[in-house]
FIPADREN-735972 format. One record per residue: residue number from 1; residue in one letter; x, y, z of N, C-alpha, C, CB in turn. Coordinates in nm, 4 decimals. Glycine has a CB too. Layout:
N
    k  r        nx        ny        nz       cax       cay       caz        cx        cy        cz       cbx       cby       cbz
  NUM  A         X         Y         Z         X         Y         Z         X         Y         Z         X         Y         Z
...
END
This chain:
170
    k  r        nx        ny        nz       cax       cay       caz        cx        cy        cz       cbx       cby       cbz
    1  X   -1.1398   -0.2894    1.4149   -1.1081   -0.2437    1.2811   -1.2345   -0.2305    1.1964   -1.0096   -0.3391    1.2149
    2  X   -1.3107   -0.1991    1.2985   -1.4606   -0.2052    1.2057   -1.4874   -0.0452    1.0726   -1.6224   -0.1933    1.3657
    3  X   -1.3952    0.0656    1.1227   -1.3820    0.1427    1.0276   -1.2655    0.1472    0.9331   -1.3976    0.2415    1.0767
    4  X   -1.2279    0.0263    0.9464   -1.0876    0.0403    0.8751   -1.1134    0.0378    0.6706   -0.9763   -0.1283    0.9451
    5  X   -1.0492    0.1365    0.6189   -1.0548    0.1744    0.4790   -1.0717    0.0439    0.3901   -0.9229    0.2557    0.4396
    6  X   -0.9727   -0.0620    0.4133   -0.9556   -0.1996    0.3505   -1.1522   -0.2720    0.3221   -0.8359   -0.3133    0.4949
    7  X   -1.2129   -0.2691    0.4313   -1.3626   -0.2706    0.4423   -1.4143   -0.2306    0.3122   -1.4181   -0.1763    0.5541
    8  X   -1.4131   -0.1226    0.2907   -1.5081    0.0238    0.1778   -1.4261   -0.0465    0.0967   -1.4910    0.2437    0.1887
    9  X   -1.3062   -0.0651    0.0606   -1.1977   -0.1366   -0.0760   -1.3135   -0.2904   -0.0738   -0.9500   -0.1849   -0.0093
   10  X   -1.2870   -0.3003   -0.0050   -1.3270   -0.4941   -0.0405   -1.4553   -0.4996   -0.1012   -1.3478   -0.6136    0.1160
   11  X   -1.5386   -0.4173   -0.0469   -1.6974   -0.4324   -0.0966   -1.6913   -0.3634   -0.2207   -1.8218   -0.3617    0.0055
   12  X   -1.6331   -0.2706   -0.2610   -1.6279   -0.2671   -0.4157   -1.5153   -0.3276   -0.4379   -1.6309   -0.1317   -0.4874
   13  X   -1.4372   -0.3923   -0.4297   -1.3626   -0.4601   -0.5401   -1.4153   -0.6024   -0.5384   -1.1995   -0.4548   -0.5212
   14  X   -1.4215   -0.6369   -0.4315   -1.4539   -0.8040   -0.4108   -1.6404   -0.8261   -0.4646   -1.4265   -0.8543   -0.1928
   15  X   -1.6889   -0.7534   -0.5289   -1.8395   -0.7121   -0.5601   -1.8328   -0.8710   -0.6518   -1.8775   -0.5210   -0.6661
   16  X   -1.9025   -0.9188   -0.6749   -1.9321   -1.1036   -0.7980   -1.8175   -1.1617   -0.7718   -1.9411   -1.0994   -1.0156
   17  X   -1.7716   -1.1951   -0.6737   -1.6900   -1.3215   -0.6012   -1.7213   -1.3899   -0.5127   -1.5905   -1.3010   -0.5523
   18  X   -1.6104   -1.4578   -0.4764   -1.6552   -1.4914   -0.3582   -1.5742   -1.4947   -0.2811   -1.7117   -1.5847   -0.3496
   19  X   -1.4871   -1.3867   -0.2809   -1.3440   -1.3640   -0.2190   -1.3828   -1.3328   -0.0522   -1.2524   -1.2147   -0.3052
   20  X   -1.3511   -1.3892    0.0265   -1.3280   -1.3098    0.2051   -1.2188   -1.2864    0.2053   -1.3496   -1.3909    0.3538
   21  X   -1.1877   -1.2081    0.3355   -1.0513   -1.1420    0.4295   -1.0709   -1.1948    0.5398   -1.0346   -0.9775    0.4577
   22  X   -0.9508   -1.1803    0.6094   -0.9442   -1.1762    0.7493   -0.8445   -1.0598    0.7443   -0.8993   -1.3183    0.8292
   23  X   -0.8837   -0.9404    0.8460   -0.7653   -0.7928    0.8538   -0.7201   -0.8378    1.0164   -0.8645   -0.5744    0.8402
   24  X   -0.5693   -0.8725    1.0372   -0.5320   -0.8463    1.1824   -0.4317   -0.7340    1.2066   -0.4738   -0.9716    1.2427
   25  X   -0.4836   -0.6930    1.2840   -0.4030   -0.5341    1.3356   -0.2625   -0.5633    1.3615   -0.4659   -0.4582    1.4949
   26  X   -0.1975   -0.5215    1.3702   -0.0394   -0.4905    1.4088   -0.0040   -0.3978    1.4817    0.0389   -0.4638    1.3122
   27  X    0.0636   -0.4179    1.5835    0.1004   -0.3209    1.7177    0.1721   -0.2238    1.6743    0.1830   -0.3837    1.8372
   28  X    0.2652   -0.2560    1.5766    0.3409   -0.1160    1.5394    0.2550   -0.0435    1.4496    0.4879   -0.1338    1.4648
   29  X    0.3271    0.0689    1.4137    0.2134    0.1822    1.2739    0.1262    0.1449    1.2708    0.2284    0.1977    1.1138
   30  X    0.0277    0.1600    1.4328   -0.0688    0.1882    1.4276   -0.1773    0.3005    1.4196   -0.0670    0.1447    1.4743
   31  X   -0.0795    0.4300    1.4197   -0.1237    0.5377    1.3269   -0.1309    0.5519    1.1901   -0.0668    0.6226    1.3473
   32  X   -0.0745    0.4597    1.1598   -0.1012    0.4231    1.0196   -0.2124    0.3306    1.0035    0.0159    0.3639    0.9580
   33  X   -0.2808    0.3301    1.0880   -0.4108    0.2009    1.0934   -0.3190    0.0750    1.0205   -0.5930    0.2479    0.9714
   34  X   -0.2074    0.0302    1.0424   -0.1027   -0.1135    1.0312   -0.2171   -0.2131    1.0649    0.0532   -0.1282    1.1631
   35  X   -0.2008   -0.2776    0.9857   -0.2421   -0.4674    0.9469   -0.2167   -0.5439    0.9111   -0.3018   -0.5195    0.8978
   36  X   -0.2204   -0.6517    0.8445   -0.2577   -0.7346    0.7599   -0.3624   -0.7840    0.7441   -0.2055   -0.8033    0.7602
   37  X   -0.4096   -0.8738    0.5852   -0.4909   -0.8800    0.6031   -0.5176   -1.0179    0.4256   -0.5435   -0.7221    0.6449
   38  X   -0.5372   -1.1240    0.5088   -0.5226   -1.2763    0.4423   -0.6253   -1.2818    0.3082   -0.5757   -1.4110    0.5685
   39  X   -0.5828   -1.2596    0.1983   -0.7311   -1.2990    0.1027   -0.6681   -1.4176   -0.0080   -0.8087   -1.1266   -0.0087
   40  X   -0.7818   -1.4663    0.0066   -0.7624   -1.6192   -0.1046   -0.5941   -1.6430   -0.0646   -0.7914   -1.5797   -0.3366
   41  X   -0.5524   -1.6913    0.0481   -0.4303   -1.7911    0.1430   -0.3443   -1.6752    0.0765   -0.3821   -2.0053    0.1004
   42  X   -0.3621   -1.5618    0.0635   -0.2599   -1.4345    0.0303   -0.1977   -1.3385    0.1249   -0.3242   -1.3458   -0.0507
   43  X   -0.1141   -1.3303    0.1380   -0.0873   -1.2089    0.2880   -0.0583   -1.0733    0.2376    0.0665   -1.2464    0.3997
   44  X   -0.0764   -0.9916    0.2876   -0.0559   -0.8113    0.2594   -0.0335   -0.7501    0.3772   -0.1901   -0.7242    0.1960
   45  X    0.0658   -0.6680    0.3568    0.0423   -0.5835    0.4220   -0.0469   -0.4645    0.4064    0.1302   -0.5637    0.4398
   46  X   -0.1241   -0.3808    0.5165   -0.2068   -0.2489    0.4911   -0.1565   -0.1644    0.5609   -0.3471   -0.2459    0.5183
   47  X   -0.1630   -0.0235    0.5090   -0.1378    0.0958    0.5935   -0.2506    0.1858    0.5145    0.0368    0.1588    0.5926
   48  X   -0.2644    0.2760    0.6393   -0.3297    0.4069    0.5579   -0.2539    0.5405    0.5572   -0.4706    0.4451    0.6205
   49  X   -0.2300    0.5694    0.4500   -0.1043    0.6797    0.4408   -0.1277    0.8382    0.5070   -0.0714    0.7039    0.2686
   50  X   -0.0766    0.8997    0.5377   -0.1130    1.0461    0.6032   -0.0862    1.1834    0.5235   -0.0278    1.0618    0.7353
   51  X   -0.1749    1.2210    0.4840   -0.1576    1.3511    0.4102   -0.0984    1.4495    0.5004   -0.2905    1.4064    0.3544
   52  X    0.0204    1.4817    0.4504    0.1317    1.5902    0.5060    0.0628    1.7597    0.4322    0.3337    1.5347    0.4240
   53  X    0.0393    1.8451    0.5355    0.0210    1.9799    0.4919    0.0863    2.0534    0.3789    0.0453    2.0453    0.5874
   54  X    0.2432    2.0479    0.4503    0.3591    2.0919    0.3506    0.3471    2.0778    0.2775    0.4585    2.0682    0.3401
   55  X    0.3703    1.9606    0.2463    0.4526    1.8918    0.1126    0.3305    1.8280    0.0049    0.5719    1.7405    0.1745
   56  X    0.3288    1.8217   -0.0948    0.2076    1.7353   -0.1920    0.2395    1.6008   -0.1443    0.2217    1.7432   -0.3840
   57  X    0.1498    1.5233   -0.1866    0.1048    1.3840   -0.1239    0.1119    1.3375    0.0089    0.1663    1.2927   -0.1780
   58  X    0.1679    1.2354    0.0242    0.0975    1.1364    0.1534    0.2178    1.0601    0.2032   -0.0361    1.0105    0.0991
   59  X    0.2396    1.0477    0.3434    0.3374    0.9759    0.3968    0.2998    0.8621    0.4597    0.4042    1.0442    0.4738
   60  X    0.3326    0.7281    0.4615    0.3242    0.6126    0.4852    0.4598    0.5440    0.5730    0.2957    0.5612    0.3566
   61  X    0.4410    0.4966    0.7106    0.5287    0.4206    0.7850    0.5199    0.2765    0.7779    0.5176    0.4555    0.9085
   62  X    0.6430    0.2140    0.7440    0.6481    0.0837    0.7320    0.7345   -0.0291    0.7288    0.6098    0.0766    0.6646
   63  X    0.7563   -0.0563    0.8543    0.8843   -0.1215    0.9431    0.8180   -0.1862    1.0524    1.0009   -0.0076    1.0079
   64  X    0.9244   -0.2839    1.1073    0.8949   -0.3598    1.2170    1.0237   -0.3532    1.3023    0.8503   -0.5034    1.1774
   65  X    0.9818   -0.3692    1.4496    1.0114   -0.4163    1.5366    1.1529   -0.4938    1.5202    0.9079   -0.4757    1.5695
   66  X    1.3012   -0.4936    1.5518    1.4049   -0.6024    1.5225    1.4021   -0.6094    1.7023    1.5806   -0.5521    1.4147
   67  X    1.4507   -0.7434    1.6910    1.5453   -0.8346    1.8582    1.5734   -0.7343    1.9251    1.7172   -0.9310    1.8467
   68  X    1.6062   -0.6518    1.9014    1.7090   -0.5525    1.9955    1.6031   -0.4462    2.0468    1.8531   -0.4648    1.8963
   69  X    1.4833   -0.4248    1.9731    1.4022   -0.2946    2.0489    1.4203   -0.1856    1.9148    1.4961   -0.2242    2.2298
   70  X    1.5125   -0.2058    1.8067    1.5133   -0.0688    1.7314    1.4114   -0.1042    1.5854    1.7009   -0.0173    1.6864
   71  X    1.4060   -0.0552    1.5140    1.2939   -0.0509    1.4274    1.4111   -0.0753    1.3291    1.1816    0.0880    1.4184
   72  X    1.3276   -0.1630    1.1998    1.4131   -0.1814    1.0704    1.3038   -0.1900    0.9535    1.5146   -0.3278    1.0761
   73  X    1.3887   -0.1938    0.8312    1.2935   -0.2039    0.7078    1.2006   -0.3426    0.7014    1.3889   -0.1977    0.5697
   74  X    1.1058   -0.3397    0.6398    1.0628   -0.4788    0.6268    1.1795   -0.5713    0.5060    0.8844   -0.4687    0.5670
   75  X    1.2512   -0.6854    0.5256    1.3266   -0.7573    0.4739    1.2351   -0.8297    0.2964    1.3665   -0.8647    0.6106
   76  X    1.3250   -0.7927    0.2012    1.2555   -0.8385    0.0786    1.2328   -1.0105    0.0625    1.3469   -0.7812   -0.0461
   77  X    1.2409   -1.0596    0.1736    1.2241   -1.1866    0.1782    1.1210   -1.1948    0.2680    1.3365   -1.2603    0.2078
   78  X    1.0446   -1.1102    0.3327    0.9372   -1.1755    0.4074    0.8149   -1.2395    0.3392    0.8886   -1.0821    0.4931
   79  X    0.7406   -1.2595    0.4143    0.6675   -1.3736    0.3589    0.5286   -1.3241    0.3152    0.6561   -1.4914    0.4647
   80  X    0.5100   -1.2165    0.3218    0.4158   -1.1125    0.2831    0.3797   -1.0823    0.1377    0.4631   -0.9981    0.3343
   81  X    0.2870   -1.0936    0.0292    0.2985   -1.0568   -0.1298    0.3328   -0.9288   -0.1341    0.1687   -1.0737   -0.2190
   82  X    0.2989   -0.8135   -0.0484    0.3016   -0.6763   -0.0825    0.2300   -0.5666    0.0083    0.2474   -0.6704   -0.2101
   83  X    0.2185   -0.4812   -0.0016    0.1854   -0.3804    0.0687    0.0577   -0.3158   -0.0129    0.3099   -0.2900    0.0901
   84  X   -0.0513   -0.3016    0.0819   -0.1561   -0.1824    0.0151   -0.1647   -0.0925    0.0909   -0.2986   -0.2131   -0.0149
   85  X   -0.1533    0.0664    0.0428   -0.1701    0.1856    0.1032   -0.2917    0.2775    0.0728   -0.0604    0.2494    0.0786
   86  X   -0.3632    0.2587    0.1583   -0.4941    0.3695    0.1269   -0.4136    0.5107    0.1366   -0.6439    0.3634    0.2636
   87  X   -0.5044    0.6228    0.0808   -0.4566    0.7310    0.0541   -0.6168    0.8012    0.0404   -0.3451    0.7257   -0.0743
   88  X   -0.6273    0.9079    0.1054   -0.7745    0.9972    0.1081   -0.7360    1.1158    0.1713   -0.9100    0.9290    0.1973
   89  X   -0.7918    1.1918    0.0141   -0.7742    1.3243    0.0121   -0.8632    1.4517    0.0138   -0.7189    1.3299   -0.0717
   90  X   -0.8980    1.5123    0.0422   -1.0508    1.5849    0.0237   -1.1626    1.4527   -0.0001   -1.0528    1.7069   -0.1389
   91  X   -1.2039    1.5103   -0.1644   -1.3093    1.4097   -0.2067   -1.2235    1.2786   -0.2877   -1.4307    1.4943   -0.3177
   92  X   -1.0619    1.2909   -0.3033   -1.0059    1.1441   -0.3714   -0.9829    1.0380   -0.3089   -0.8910    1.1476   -0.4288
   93  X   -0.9948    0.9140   -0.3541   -0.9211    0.8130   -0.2552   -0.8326    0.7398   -0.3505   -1.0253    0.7032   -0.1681
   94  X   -0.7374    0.6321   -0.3064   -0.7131    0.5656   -0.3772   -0.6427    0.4883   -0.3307   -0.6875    0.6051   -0.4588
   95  X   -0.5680    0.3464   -0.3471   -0.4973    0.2336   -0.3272   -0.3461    0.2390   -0.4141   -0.5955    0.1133   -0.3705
   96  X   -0.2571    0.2015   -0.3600   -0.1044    0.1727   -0.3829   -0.0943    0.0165   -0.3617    0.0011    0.2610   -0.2700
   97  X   -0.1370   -0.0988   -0.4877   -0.0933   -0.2037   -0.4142    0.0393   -0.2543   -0.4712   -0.1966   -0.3072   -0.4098
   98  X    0.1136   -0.2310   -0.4112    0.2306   -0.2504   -0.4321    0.2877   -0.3942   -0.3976    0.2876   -0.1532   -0.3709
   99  X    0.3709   -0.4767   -0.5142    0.3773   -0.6170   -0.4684    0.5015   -0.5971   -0.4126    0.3647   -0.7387   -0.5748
  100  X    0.5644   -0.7061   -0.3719    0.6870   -0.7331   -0.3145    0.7735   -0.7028   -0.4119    0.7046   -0.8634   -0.2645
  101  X    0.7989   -0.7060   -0.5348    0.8952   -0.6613   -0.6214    0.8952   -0.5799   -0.6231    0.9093   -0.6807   -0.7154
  102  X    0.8019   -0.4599   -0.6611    0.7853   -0.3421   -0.6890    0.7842   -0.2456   -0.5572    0.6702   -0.3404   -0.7675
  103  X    0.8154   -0.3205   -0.4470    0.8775   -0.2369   -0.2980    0.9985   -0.2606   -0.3257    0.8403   -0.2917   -0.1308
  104  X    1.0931   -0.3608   -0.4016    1.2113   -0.4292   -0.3615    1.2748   -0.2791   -0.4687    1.2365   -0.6378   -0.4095
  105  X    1.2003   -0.2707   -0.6194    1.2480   -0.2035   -0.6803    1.3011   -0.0199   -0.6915    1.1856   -0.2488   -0.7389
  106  X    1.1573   -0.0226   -0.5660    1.1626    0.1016   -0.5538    1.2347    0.1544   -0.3856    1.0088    0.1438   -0.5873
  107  X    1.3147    0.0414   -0.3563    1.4363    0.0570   -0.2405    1.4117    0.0744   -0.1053    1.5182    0.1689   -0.2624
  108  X    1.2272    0.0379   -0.0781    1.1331    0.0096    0.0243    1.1961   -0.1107    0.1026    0.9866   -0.0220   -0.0363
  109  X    1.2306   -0.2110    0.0717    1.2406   -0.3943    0.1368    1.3919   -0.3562    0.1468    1.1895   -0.5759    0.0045
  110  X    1.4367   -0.3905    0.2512    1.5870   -0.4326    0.3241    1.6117   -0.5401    0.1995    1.5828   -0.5180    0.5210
  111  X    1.7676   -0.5549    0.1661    1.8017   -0.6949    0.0605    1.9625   -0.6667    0.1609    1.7988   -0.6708   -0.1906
  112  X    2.0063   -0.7811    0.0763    2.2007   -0.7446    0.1037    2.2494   -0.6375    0.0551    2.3123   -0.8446    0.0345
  113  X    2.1593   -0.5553   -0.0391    2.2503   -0.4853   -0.1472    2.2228   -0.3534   -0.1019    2.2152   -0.5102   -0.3142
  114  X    2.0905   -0.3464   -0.0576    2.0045   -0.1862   -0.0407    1.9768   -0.2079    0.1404    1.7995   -0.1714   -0.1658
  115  X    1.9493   -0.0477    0.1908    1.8956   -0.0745    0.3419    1.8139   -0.0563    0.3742    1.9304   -0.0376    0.4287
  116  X    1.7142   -0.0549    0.2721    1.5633   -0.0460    0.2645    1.5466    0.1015    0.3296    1.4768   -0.1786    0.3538
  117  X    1.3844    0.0892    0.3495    1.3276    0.2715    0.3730    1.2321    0.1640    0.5204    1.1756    0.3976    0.1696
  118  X    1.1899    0.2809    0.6051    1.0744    0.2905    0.7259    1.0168    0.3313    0.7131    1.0695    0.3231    0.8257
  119  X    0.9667    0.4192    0.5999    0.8568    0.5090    0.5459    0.9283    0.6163    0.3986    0.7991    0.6188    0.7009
  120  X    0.7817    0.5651    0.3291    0.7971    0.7099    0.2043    0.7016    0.7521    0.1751    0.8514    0.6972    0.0647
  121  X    0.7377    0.8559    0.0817    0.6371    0.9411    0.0284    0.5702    0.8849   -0.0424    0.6688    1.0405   -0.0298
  122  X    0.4057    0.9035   -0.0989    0.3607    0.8540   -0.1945    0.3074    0.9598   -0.3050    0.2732    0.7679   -0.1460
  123  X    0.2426    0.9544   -0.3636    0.2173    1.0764   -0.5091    0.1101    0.9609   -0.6150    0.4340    1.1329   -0.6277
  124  X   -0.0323    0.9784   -0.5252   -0.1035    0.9676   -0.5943   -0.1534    1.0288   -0.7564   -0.1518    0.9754   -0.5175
  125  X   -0.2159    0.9792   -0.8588   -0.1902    1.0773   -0.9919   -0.3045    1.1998   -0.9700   -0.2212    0.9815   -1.1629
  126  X   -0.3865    1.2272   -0.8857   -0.4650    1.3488   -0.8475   -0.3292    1.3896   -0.8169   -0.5956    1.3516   -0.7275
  127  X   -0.1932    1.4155   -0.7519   -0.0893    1.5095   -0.7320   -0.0075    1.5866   -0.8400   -0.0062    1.4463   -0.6641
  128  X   -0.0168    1.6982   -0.8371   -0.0023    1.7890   -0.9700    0.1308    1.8663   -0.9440   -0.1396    1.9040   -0.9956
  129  X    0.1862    1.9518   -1.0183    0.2714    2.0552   -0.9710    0.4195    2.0110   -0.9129    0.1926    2.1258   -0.8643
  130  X    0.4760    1.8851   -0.9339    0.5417    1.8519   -0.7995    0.6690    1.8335   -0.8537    0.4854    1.7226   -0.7115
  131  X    0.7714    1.8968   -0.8150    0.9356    1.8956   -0.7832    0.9935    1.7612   -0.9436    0.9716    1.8035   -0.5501
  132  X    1.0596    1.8024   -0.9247    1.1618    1.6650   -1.0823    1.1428    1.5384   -0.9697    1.4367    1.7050   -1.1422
  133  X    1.2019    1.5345   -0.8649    1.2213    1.4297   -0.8242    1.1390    1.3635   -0.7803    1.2880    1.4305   -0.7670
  134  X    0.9815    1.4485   -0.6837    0.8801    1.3922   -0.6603    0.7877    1.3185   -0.7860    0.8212    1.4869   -0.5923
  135  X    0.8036    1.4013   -0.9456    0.7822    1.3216   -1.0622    0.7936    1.2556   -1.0444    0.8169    1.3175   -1.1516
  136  X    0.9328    1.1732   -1.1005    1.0233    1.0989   -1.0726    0.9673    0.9258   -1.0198    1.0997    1.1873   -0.9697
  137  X    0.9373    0.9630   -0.8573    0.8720    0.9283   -0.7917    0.7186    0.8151   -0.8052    0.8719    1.0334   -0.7592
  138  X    0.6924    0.9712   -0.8297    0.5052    0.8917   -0.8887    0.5352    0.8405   -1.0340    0.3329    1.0432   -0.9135
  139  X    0.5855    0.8665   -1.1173    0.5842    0.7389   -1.2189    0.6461    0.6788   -1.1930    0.6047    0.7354   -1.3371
  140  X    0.7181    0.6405   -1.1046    0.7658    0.4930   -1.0267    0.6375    0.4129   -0.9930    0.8549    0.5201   -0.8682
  141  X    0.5515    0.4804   -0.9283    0.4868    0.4356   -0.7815    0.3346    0.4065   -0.8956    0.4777    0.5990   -0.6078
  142  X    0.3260    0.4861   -1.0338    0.1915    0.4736   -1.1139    0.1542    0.3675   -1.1311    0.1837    0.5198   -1.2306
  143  X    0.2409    0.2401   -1.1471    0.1669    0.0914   -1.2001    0.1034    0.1251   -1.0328    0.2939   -0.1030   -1.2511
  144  X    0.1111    0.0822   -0.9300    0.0544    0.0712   -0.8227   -0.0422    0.0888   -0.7983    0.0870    0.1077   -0.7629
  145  X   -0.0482    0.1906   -0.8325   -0.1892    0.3042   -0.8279   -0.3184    0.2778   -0.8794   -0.1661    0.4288   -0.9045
  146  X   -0.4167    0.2575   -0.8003   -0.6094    0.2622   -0.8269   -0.6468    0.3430   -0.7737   -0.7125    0.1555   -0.7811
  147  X   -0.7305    0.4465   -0.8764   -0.8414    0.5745   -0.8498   -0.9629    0.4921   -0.7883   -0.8973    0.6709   -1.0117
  148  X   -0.9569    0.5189   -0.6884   -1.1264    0.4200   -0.5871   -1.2257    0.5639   -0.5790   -1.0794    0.3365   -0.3346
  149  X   -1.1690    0.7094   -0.6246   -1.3218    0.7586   -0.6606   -1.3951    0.7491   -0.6713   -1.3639    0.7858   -0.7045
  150  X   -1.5206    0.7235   -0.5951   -1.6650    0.6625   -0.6742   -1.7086    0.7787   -0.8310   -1.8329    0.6770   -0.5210
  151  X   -1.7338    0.7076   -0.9161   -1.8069    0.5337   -0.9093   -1.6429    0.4665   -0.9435   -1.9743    0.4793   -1.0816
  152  X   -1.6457    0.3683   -0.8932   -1.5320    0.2803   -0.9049   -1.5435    0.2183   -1.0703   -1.5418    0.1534   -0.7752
  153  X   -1.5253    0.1789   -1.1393   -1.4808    0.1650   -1.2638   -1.4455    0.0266   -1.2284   -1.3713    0.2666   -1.3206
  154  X   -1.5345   -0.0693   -1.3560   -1.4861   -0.2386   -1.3850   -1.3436   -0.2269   -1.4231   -1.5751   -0.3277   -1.5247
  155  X   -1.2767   -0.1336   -1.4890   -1.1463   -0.1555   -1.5123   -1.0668   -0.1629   -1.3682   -1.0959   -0.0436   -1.6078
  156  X   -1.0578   -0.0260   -1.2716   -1.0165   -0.0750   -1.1605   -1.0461   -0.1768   -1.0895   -1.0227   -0.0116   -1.1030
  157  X   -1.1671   -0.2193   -1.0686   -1.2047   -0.3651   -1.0135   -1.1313   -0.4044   -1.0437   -1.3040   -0.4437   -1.0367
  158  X   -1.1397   -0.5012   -1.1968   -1.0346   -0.5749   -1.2528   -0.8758   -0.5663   -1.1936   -1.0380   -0.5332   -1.3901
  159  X   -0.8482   -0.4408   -1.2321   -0.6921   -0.3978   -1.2168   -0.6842   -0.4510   -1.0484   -0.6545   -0.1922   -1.2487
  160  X   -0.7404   -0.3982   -0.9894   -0.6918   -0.4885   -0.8291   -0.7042   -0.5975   -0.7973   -0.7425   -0.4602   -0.7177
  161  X   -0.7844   -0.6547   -0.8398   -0.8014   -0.7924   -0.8190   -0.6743   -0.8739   -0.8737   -0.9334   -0.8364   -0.8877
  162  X   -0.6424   -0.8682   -0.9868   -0.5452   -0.8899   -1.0970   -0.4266   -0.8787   -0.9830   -0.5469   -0.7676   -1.2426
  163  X   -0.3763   -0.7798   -0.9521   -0.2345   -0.7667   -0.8311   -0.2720   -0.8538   -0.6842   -0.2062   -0.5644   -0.7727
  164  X   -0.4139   -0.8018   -0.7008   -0.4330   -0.9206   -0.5542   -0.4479   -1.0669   -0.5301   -0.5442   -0.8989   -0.4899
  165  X   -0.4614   -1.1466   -0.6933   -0.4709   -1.2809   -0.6798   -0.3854   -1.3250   -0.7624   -0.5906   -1.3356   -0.6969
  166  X   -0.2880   -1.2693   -0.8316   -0.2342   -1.3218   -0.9466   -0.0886   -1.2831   -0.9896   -0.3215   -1.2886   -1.0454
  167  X   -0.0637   -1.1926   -0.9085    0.0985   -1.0897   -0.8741    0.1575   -1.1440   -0.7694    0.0850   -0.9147   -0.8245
  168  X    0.1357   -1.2945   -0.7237    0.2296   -1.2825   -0.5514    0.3573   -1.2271   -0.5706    0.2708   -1.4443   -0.4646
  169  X    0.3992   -1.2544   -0.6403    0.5725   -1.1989   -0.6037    0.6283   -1.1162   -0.7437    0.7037   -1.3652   -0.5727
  170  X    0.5129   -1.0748   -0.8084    0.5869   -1.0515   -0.9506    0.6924   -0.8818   -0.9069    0.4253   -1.0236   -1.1140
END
C-alpha cells in the first residue's frame, strides 16, 4: 500500500502532530484500494472512489463478506468510526470523511429499519450541472467533504482532523 492516496492525505493533514497510522488492506473492494486504517486507537474505513465516464461524480463500493458467501451492507453497529473516500479527478482531489452517523443517515449502514447500500454515488462540490436528485445528494454528502487541492488550506487541515479525532460516532 505504499501508493495508497490515505499516505499524500496524512502528510498534509497530520503536518505539527504527532499523529501515526497503521493502513491494513482488506480482501474485498480491493478495486477500490479497501482498508482500514487505525489513527490515535480510531478505526476507519478507506476506499478510493471511481470516476464513472457517464454519469458526473464518483462511485464507491462498500460491503463485506456475510457467513453464507453473499455480500451485505456494512451493519450501523460496527465497530468502525466511519468511512473515508478519496476521490481524484483531472487536477481535483478530495476526501468524504464520513462518520458512522452520517453513513447511518444517509441509508449507507444496514440498521433494523433501513437495508443499507453496497455502494453509492458520491458528488464532490467541483460537480456542477447535476440532475434534482444528484443535488439533492451532494448537499447531503457536503458536511463530509475536504477540497485536498493543493495548496491544502489550515482550514481543511483543521476540518479533518476535527472528524478524525473528535467525531467517533457523532
Amino acid at each position: 500500500m505504499s501508493h495508497h492516496p490515505f499516505h499524500t492525505y496524512a502528510q498534509h493533514v497530520f503536518v505539527d502532530t504527532d499523529l501515526t497510522y497503521r493502513l491494513t488492506p482488506e480482501p474485498e473492494n480491493a478495486e477500490y484500494q479497501a482498508c482500514t486504517v487505525t489513527i490515535a486507537d480510531t478505526l476507519w474505513r478507506v476506499r478510493t472512489a471511481k470516476i464513472t465516464p457517464t454519469k458526473p461524480g464518483a462511485f464507491v463500493a462498500c460491503w463485506q463478506r456475510a457467513a453464507d458467501g453473499t455480500t451485505e451492507p456494512f451493519p450501523a453497529d460496527d465497530r468502525v468510526h466511519g468511512l473515508l473516500v478519496f476521490v481524484n479527478e483531472n487536477q481535483r482531489s478530495g476526501v468524504f470523511q464520513f462518520t458512522q452517523s452520517h453513513l447511518e443517515q444517509l441509508g449507507v449502514l444496514s440498521t433494523p429499519k433501513q437495508a443499507g447500500k453496497r455502494g453509492f454515488r458520491l458528488y464532490p462540490a467541483w460537480c456542477t450541472n447535476l440532475n434534482p436528485q444528484a443535488t439533492k445528494t451532494q448537499a447531503a454528502q457536503a458536511p463530509a467533504f475536504i477540497d485536498l487541492t493543493p495548496p491544502l488550506t489550515t482550514t481543511a487541515q483543521e476540518q479533518a482532523l476535527q472528524t478524525l479525532l473528535h467525531n467517533s460516532h457523532m
